[in-house]
ZABA-181411 format. One record per residue (C-alpha): x, y, z; residue in three letters; residue number from 1. Coordinates in steps of 0.5 Angstrom, whole numbers. Example, Ala and Ser with C-alpha at 12.3 -4.5 7.8 and 13.67 -1.06 7.14 Angstrom:
2
xx|yy|zz|res|n
25|-9|16|ALA|1
27|-2|14|SER|2
***
This chain:
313
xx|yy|zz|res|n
294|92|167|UNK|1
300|92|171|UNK|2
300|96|178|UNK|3
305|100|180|UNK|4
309|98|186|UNK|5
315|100|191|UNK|6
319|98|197|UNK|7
318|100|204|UNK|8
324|100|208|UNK|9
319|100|214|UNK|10
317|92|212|UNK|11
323|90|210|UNK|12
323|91|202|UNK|13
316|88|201|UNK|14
313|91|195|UNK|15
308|96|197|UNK|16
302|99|192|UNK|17
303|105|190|UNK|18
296|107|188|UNK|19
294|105|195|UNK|20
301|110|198|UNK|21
299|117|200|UNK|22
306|122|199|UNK|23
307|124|206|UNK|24
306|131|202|UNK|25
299|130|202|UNK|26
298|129|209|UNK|27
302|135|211|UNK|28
298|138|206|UNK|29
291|136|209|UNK|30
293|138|216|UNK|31
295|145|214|UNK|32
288|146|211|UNK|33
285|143|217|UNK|34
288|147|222|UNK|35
286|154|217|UNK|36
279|152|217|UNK|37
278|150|224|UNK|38
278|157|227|UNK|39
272|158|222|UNK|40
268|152|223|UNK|41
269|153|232|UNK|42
267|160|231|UNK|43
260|157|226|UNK|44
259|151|231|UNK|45
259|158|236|UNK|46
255|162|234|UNK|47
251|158|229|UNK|48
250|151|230|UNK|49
250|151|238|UNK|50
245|158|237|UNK|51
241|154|232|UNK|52
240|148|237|UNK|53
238|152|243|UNK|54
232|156|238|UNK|55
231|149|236|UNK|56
230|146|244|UNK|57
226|153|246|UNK|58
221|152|240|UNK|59
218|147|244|UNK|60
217|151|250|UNK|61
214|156|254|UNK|62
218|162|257|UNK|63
218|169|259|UNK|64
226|170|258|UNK|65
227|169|266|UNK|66
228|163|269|UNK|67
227|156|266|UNK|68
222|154|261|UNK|69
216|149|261|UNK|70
216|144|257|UNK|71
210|145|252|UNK|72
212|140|246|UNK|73
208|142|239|UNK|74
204|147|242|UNK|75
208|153|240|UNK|76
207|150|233|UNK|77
200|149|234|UNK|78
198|156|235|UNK|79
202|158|227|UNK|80
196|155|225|UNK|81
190|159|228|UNK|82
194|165|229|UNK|83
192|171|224|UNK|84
198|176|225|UNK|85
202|169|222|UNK|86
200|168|216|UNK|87
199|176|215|UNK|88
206|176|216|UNK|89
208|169|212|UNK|90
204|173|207|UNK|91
207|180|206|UNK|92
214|176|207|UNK|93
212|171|200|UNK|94
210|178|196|UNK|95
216|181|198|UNK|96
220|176|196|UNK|97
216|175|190|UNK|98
217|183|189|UNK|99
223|185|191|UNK|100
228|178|188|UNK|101
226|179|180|UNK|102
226|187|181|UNK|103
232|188|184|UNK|104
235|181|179|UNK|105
233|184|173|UNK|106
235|191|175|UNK|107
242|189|176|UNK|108
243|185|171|UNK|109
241|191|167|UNK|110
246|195|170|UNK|111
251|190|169|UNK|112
250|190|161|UNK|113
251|198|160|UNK|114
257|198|165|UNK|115
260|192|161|UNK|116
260|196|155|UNK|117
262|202|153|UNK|118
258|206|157|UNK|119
263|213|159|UNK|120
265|214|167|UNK|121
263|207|168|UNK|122
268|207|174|UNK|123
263|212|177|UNK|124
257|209|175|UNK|125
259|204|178|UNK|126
261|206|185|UNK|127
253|210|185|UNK|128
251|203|184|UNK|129
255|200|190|UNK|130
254|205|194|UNK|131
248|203|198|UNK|132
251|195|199|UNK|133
257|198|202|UNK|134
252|200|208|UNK|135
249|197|214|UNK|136
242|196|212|UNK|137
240|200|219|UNK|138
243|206|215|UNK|139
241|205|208|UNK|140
233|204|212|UNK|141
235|211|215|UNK|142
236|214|208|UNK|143
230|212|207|UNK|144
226|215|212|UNK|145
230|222|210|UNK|146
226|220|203|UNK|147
219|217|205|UNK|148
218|220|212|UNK|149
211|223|210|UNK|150
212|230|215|UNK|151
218|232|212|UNK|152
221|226|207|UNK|153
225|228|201|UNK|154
219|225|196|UNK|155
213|228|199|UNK|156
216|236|197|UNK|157
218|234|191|UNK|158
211|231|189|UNK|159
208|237|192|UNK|160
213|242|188|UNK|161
210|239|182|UNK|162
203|240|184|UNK|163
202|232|186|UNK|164
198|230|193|UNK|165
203|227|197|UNK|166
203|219|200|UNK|167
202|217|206|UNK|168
207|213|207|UNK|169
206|212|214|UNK|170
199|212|214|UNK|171
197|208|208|UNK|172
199|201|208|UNK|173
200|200|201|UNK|174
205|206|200|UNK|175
208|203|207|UNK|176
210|197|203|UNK|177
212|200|197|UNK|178
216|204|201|UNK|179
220|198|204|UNK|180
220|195|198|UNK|181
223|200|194|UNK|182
228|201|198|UNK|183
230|195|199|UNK|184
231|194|192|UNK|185
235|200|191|UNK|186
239|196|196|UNK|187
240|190|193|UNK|188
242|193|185|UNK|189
249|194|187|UNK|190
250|187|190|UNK|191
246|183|184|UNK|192
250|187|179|UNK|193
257|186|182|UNK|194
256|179|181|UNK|195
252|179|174|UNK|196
259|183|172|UNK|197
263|178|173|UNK|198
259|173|170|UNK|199
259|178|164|UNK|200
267|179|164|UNK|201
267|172|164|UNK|202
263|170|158|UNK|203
267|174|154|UNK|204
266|177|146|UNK|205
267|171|143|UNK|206
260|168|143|UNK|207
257|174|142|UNK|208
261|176|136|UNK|209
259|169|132|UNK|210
252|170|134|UNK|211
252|177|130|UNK|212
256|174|125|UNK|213
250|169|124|UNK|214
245|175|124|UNK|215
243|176|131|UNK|216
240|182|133|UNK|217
243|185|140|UNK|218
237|183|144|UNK|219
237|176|141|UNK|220
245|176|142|UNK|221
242|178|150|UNK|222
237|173|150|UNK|223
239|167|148|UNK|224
247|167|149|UNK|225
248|172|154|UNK|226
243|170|159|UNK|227
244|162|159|UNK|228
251|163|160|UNK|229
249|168|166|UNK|230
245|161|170|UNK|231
250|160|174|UNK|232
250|167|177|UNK|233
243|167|176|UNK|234
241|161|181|UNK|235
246|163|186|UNK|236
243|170|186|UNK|237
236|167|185|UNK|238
238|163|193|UNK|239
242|169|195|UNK|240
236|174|195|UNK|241
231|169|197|UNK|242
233|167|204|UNK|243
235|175|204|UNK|244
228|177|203|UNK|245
226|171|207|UNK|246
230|174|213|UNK|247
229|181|211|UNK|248
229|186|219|UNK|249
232|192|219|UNK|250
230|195|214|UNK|251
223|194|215|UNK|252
224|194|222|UNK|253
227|202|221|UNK|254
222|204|216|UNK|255
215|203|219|UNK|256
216|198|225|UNK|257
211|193|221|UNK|258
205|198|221|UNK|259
200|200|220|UNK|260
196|195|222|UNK|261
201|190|220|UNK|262
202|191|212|UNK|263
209|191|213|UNK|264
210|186|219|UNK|265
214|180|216|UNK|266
216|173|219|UNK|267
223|175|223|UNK|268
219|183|225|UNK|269
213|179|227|UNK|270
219|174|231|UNK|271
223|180|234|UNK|272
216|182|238|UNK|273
213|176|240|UNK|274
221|174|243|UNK|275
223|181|245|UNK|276
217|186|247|UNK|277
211|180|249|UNK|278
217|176|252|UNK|279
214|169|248|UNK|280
220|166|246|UNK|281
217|160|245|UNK|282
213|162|240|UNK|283
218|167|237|UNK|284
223|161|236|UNK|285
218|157|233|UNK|286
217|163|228|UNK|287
224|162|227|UNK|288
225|155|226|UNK|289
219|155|221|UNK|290
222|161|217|UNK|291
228|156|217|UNK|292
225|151|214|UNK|293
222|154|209|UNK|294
229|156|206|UNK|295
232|149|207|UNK|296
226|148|202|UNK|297
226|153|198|UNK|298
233|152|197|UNK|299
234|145|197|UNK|300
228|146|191|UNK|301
232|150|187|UNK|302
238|146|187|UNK|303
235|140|186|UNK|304
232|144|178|UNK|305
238|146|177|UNK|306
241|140|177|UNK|307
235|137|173|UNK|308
236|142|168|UNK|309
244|141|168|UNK|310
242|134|167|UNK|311
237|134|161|UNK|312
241|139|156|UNK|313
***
């Protein structure tokens, strides 16, 4: 196979591999790029990794807030391991997730569907929708205890309106949880829906059209052409709301504090106390290194599924 070659004035005519020149085009190109990215990636090693880091070093301390720590080593990892509230709060964050993910996914994929159709006044269908994501998640908790608070909450005079006892949402643990977990995923619709809505738009009507045509019925069509081809935003949504769930403090921390009696205390609540009210930042810091590396987890298993699925069809 010939190979392309040029001269280069710089060695005195010698031919020079033209699939080994890189244009000068290129290279100011990739400068550019660099200098655009480098405020975010300083602003990342800041306010991210160099944060990251010192958790990292904290975890295997012991402090109060004030003044230099003592070295500790595994302990503070070693109290995960007979602690109660920990695994009290590891539970309620895996039922929460396992709860609040496909809900709220299947939700917004449901959403996503009507206002891809023909649905009338979409526009404002779709705004009551996103509404809730275009807020802070403190005032979206705050929302909710205008609904749940069990003295004077929205819910509780409807229920007694219509002759229903009304909850405790406050006293009763399981009402507690169900409250923080039906406002989260109110939430969450909006999000999951705009991004099932893209994937929508991008499928387009060819495919569902040849399925009809073929005799698919239209819960066949969305069973087996609309959904595979929304895996790709499934799975990113799938990783999305997990690590959220995983995270989740606002709402729970504005809803109910993680009471009663820690029905509702999840990994970063049960962090926030150790580090912020008893001052055990050591500790709280292993909570949050363990909450990362159940994510990098999570989320390296999903991908790694995903890949394989990709790979055998």
């Amino acid at each position: 196979m010939s190979q392309d070659l040029t001269t280069d004035p710089t060695t005195g005519g010698a031919p020079v591999s033209g699939l080994n020149r890189k244009p000068a085009r290129h290279r100011s190109e990739a400068r550019a790029a660099y200098a655009l990215i480098a405020p975010n990636m300083v602003l990342l090693a800041i306010f991210v990794l160099v944060p990251l880091v010192g958790a990292f070093v904290l975890s295997f301390q012991r402090t109060n807030g004030f003044g230099a720590g003592d070295w500790v080593g595994l302990e503070n990892y070693g109290r995960l391991v007979g602690d109660p509230l920990f695994w009290r709060a590891l539970g309620n964050t895996v039922l929460f997730t396992v709860i609040v993910t496909p809900v709220s996914m299947a939700l917004g994929l449901l959403a996503a569907v009507l206002l891809n159709s023909v649905l009338p006044a979409r526009g404002l269908f779709r705004s009551v929708v996103i509404i809730p994501m275009a807020v802070s998640g403190v005032a979206t908790a705050l929302i909710g205890v205008l609904v749940f608070d069990q003295n004077s909450g929205i819910l509780d005079k409807i229920l007694r309106a219509v002759g229903l006892p009304a909850a405790q949402w406050q006293s009763s643990p399981v009402a507690a949880f169900a409250s923080v977990v039906l406002v989260t995923i109110w939430w969450r619709v909006g999000f999951n829906m705009l991004i099932y809505l893209a994937g929508l738009q991008g499928i387009g009507t060819a495919l569902p059209e040849a399925a009809e045509i073929d005799g698919a019925n239209a819960w066949q069509r969305f069973r087996n052409v609309t959904v595979p081809l929304l895996g790709p935003s499934s799975f990113f949504l799938v990783i999305l709301n997990v690590i959220y769930s995983f995270q989740v403090f606002d709402i729970v921390f504005v809803l109910t504090g993680g009471g009663p009696r820690n029905a509702t205390s999840v990994l970063v609540t049960y962090a926030y106390d150790n580090g912020f009210v008893t001052r055990d930042q050591g500790y709280a810091a292993a909570i949050g290194m363990v909450l990362l590396l159940l994510a990098v987890v999570f989320t390296a298993a999903q991908w790694r599924g995903s890949r394989t699925r990709e790979l055998t069809e």
